[in-house]
N, C-alpha and C positions, 0 to 999 in steps of 0.2 A: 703347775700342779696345785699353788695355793687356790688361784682363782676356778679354777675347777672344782675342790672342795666347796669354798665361800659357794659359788654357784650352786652348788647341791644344798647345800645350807639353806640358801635363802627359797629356793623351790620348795621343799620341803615345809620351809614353814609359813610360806603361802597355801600351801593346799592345806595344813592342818588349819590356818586362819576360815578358809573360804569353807569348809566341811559344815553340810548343811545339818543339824539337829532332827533325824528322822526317827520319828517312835510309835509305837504301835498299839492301838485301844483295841480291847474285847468288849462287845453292847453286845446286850440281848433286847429287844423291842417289844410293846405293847400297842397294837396289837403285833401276836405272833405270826411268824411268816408261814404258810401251809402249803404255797405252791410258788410256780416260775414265776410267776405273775407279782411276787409280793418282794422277790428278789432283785426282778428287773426296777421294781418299782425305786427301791432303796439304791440299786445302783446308780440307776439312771437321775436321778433327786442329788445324789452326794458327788457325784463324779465333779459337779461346779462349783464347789466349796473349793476355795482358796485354800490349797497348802495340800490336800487330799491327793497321795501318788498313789495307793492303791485300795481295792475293796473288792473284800473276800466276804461271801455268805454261804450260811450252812445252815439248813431248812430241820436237818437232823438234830445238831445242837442249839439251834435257835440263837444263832451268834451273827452279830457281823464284826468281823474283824478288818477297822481301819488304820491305813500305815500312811500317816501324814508326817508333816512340816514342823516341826512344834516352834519354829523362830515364825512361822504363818498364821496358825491356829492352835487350839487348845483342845481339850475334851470336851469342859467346858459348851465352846462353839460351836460345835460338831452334837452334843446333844440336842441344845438349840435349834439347828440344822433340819433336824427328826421330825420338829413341831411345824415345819414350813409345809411339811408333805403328809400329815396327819398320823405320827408316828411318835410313840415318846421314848426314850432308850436310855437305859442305865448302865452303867459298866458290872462285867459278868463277877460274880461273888466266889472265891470257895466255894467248890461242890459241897462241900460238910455243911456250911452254912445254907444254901439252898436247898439241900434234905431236909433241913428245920425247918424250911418258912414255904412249901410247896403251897400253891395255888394252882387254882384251875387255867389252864390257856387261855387266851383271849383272843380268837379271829376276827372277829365282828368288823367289818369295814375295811379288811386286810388288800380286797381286790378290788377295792372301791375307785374310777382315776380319780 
């Protein structure tokens, strides 16, 4: 019975040891995305970033929301990342604060390859 307990012990705090650090960023981009084409673009561009498990875009919100690594990469990285494929991305603000500072969109070069 001990060794059985001990057993469960130590399994347990191998899997808490090996638990990978996965966290989730909300970017909005410049230029803005306005069709498939500017979605496929951002996906297809970040899916080979090191540490990057998934990626969500929304043409509505103007968001991409990426769910990576963070023991792999940063936010940081991944904005970086944006400027490889002509794209520059900021992480998304309070709605309150974005009613203060509204600007006009920007497509210009959105479906460019």
């Amino acid at each position: 019975m001990k060794r059985l307990i001990l057993l469960t012990a130590m399994f347990l705090t191998m899997t808490v040891g090996f638990a990978k650090d996965i966290k989730t960023v909300v970017l909005t981009t410049t230029p803005q995305m306005h069709c498939e084409s500017c979605e496929n673009k951002i996906k297809g561009n970040l899916r080979f970033e090191k540490g990057v498990k998934k990626i969500e875009t929304s043409i509505e919100d103007q968001t991409v929301t990426i769910e990576y690594d963070a023991d792999k990469t940063s936010v940081e990285k991944l904005i970086e990342a944006f400027k490889k494929f002509g794209y520059e991305a900021e992480p998304v603000t309070p709605k309150s604060e974005v009613e203060d500072n509204k600007t006009q969109p920007t497509t210009s070069g959105c479906c460019e390859p």
